[in-house]
C-alpha positions as CSV (number, residue, x, y, z in Angstrom):
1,X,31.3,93.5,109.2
2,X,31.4,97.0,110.9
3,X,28.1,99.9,109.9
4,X,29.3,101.4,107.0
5,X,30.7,98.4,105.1
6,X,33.8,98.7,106.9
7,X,35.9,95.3,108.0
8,X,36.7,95.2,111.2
9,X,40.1,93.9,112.8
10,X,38.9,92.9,116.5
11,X,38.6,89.0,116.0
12,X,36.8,89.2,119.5
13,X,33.8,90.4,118.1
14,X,33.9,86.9,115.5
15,X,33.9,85.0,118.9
16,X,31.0,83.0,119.6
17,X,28.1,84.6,122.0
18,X,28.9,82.4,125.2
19,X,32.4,83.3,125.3
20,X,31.6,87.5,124.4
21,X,29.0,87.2,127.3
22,X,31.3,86.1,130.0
23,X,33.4,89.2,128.9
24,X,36.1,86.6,126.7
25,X,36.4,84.2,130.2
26,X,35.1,81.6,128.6
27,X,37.9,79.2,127.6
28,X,38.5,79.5,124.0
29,X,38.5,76.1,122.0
30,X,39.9,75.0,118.9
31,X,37.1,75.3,117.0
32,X,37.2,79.2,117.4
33,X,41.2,79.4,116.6
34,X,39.9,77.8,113.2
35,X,37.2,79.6,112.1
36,X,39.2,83.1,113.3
37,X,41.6,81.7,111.1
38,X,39.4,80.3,108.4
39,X,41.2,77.2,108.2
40,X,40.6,73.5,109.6
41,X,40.7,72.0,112.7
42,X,43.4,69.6,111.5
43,X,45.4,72.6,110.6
44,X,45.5,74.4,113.6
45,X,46.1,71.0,115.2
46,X,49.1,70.1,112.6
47,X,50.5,74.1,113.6
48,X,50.4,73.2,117.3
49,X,52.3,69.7,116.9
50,X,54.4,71.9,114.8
51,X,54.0,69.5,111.3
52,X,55.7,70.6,108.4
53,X,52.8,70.4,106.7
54,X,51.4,73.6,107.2
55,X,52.6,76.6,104.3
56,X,54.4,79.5,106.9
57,X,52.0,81.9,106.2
58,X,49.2,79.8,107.2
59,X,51.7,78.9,110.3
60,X,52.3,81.9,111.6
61,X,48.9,83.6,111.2
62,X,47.2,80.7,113.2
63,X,50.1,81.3,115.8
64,X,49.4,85.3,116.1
65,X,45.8,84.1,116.6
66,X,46.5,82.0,119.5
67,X,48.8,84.1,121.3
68,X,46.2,87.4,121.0
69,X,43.6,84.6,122.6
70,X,45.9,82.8,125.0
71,X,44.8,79.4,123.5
72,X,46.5,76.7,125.0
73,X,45.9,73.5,124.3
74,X,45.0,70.5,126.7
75,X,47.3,68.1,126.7
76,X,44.9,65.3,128.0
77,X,42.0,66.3,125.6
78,X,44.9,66.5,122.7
79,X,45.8,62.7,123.8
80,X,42.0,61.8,123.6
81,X,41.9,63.1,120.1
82,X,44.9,61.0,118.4
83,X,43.7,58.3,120.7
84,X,47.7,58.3,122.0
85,X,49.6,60.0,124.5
86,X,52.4,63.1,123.8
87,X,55.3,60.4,124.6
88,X,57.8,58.9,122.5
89,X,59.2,55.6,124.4
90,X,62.7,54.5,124.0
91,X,62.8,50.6,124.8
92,X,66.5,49.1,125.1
93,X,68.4,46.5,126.8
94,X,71.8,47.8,126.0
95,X,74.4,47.0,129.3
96,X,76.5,50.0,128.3
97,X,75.3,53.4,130.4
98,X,76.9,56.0,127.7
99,X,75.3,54.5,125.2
100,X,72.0,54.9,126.7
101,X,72.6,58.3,127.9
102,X,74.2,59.8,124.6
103,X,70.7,57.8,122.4
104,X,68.7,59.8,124.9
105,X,70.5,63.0,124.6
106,X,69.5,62.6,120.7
107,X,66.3,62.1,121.3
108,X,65.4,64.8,123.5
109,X,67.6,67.2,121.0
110,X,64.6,66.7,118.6
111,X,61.8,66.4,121.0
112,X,63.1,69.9,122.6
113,X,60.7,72.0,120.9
114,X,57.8,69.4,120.6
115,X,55.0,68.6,123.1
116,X,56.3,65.2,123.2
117,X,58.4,63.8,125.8
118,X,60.9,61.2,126.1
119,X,59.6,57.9,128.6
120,X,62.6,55.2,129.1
121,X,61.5,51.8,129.4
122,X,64.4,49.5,130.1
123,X,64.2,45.6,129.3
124,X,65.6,42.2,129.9
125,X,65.6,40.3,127.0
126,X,66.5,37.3,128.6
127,X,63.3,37.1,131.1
128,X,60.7,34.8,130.0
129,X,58.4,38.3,130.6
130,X,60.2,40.4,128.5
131,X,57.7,40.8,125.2
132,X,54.6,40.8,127.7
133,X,56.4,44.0,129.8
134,X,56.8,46.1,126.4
135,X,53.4,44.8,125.4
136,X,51.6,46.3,128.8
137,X,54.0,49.2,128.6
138,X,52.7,50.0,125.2
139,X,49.0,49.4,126.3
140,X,49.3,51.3,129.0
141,X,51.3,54.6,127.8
142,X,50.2,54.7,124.6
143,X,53.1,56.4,123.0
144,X,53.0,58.1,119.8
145,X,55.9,55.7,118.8
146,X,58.9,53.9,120.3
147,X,62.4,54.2,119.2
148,X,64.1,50.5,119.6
149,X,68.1,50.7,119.7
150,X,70.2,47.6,119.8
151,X,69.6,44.8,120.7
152,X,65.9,45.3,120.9
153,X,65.7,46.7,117.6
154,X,66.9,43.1,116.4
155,X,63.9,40.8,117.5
156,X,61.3,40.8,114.7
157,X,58.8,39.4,116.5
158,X,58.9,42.5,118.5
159,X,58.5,44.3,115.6
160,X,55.7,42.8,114.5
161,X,54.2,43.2,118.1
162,X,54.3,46.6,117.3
163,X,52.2,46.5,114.4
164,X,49.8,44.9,115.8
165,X,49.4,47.5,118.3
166,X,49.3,49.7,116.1
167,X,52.6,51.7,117.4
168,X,54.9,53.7,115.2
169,X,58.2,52.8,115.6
170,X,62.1,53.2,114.4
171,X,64.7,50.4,115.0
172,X,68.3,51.3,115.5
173,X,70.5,48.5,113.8
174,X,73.7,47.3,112.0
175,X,72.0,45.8,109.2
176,X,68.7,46.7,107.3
177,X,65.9,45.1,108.8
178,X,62.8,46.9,108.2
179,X,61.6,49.5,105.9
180,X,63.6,53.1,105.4
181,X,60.6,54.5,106.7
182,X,61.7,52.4,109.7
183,X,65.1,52.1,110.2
184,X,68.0,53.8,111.3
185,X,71.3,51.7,110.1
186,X,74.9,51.8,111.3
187,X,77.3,50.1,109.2
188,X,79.3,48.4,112.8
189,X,81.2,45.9,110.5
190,X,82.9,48.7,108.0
191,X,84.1,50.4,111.5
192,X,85.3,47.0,113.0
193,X,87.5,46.4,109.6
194,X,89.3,50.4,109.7
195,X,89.9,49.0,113.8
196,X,91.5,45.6,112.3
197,X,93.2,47.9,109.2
198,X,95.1,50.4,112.3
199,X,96.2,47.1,114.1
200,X,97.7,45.5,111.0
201,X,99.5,48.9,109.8
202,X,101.3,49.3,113.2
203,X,102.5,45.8,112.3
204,X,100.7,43.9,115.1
205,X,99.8,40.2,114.2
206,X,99.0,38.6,117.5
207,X,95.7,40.6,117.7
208,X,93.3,39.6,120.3
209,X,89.0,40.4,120.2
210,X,86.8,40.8,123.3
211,X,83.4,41.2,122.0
212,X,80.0,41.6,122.6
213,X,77.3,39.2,123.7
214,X,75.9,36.5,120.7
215,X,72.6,37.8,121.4
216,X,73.5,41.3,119.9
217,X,73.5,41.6,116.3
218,X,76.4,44.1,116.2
219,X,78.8,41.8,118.0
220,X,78.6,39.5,115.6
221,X,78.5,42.5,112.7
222,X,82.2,43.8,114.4
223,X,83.6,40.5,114.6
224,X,82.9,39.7,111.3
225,X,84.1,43.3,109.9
226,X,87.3,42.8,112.3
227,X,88.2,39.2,110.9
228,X,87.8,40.9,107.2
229,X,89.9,43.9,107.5
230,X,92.7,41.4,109.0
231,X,92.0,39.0,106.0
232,X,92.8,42.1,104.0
233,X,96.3,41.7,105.4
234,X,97.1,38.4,105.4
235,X,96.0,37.7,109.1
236,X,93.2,36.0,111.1
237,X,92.1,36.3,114.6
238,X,92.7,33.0,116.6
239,X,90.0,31.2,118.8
240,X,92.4,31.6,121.5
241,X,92.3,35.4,121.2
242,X,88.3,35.6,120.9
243,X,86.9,36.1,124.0
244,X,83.1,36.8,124.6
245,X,82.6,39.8,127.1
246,X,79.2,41.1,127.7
247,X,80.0,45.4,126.6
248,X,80.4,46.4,130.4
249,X,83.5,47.1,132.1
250,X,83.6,44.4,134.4
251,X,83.5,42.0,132.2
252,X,86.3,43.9,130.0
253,X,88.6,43.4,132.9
254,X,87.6,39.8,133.1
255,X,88.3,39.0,129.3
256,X,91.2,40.8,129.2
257,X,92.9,39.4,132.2
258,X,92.6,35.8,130.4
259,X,94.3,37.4,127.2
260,X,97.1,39.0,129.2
261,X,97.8,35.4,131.4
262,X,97.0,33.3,128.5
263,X,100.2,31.2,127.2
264,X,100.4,33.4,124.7
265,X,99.9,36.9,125.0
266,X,98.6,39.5,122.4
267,X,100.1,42.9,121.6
268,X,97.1,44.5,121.2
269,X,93.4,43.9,121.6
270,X,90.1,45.3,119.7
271,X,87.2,44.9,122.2
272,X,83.6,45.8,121.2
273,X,83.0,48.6,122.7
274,X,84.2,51.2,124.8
275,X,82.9,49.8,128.1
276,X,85.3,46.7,127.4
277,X,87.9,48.5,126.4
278,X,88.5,50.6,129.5
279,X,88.3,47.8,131.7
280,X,90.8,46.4,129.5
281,X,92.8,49.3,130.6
282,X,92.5,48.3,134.3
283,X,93.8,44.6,133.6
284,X,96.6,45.8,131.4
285,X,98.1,48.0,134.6
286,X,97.1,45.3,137.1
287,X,99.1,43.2,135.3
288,X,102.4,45.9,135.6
289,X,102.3,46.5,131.9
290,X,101.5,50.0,130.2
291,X,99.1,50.9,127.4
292,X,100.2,51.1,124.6
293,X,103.8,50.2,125.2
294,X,103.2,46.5,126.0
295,X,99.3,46.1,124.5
296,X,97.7,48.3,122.4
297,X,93.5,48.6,123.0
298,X,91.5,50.2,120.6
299,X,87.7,50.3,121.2
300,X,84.7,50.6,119.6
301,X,81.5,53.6,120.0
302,X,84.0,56.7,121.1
303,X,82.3,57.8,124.2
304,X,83.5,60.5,125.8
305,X,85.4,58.1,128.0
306,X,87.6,57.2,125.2
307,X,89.1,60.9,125.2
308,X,89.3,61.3,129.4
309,X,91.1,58.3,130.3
310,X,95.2,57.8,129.9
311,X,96.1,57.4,127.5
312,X,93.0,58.7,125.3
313,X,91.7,56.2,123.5
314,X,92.1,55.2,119.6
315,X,88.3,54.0,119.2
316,X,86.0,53.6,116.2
317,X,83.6,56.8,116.5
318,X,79.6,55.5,115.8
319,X,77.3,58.7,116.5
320,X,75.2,57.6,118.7
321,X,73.8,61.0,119.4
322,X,73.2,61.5,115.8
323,X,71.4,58.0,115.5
324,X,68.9,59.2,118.4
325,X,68.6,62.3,116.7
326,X,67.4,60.7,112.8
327,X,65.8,58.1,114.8
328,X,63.4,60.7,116.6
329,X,63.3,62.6,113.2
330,X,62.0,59.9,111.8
331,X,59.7,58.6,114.0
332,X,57.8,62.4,114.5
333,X,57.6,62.4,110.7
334,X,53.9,63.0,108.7
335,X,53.1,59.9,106.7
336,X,53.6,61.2,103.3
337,X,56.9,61.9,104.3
338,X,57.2,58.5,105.6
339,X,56.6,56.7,102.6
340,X,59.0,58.2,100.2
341,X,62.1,57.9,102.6
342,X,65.5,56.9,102.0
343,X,67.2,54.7,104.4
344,X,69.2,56.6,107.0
345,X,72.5,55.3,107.8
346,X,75.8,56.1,109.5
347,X,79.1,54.7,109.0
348,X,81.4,54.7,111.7
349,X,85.1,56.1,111.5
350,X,88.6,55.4,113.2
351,X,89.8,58.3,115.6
352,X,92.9,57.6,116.1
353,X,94.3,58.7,119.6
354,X,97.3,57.1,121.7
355,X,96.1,53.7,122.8
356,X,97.4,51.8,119.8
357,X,101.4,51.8,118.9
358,X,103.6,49.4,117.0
359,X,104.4,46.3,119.3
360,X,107.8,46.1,121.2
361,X,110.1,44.5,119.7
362,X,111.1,41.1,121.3
């Protein structure tokens, strides 16, 4: 309080006596950005992380204080303080590049204007290491949570790893298998069955299926989806036309190439994923036949693959960027908020391009 009764508006002068003596050099802590403020140290830490738990007017006068002081934060002393690191992990196993690279472009889309950042951690499921890697990894980084996409986000045990740990985390799945406070769901079979629906309405009925590897969850989720939207027709998929690829390319070509030399050949095939699907492509022209005049291919995640290549692709869209996005959402979310949430889910859709016509006629 200024002589006179008067308030006064420099906050300097509310600044305490070691920091006025070295003529404001002294670094400025977050202990004085609160009590300029007149509100708590958790608030002015909630306005930095940029919570939504903060009212706007409290917000943005804690903000004007910092910027007039040139507060900034340390990020290592921040870290100390939650006892975790500004990282969010994303831990995945999935063989299928665009996948990976359009869950991370999710993810960063949320964590854009955050202090967090985005650490990959890519695994092997099938090494005998596997759970003691993500367990070290954890340890070690100390993220404020990890986001677990398929097939990852599958393994309970995992899960309960996590908990243990005491690490937040969101899995990415085709069925509900955790909490909505921790679970992002895509509904793979509904998306397989509109695939099997296309196929049946251009008249196909030899119908072939690469699909994914049994260890994944959401190859057996688009199988079964696929074999039900034919049922809804009056057609099944034969053993002879199920072939087990492993959602690369490579191993499209492979599965394909036994389809299109098998004794019987189908007139069009539904692989897993997009990844299949295109090498599917390269064993149909190896072959001398054209897409989709002798085989029809439809796919399955529409990457932007599936619009580039000739002819673009009829896929089943899943949106994969949006799925990183809610799962990030999610996982950066205040407790409270937590506990009253509704599942998140996405249902995939049909985009219907040029890949897929009615068969020849024989």
């Amino acid at each position: 309080m200024a002589r006179g009764g008067k308030k006064t508006t420099n906050t300097a002068e509310t600044l305490p006596a070691n920091t006025r003596a070295l003529g404001g050099r002294a670094k400025i802590t977050i202990n004085d950005i609160a009590r300029l403020a007149n509100v708590s140290k958790k608030t002015v830490s909630r306005v930095i992380n940029e919570s939504p738990l903060v009212r706007q007017e409290t917000r943005e006068k804690v903000k004007a204080i910092i910027a007039e002081h040139g507060y900034a934060p340390d990020p290592q002393a921040r870290a100390l303080a939650f006892r975790r690191s500004f990282l969010v992990g994303m831990i995945y196993d999935n063989p299928s590049p665009q996948y990976v690279v359009n869950m991370q472009r999710g993810i960063l889309d949320v964590l854009a204007d955050t202090s967090f950042q985005l650490v990959l951690h890519p695994c092997e499921r099938s090494e005998a290491t596997f759970k003691q890697k993500i367990h070290t990894f954890v340890s070690q980084q100390k993220p404020l949570g990890v986001i677990l996409p398929p097939s990852v986000s599958e393994d309970d045990t995992l899960a309960e790893m996590f908990e243990e740990l005491g690490c937040e985390y969101v899995r990415i799945a085709s069925v509900e298998l955790d909490a909505p406070s921790r679970m992002v769901r895509t509904h793979d079979a509904e998306g397989a069955a509109q695939a099997a629906r296309h196929l049946a309405s251009l008249g196909h009925e030899k119908i072939a299926h690469i699909h994914g590897p049994k260890t994944f969850r959401s190859a057996h989720e688009r199988m079964a989806g696929f074999k039900a939207g034919l049922k809804e027709h009056g057609l099944s998929l034969r053993k002879k036309w199920t072939v087990e690829g492993a959602y690369t390319f490579d191993s499209g070509v492979q599965c394909a190439e036994k389809l299109i030399y098998s004794d019987a050949r189908p007139t069009a095939i539904f692989t897993g994923n997009d990844e299949m699907a295109v090498g599917a492509y390269q064993a149909v022209r190896k072959a001398g036949l054209r897409v989709p005049d002798d085989i029809s291919v439809v796919g399955f995640d529409d990457t932007p693959m599936a619009a580039r290549v000739w002819p673009p692709m009829t896929t089943v869209r899943l949106p994969i960027r949006e799925m990183g996005q809610a799962a990030a959402s999610l996982l950066l979310k205040e407790p409270v908020e937590k506990a009253g949430s509704e599942l998140v889910s996405f249902t995939p859709e049909i985009v219907v391009r040029e890949s897929a016509a009615s068969p020849a006629k024989s």
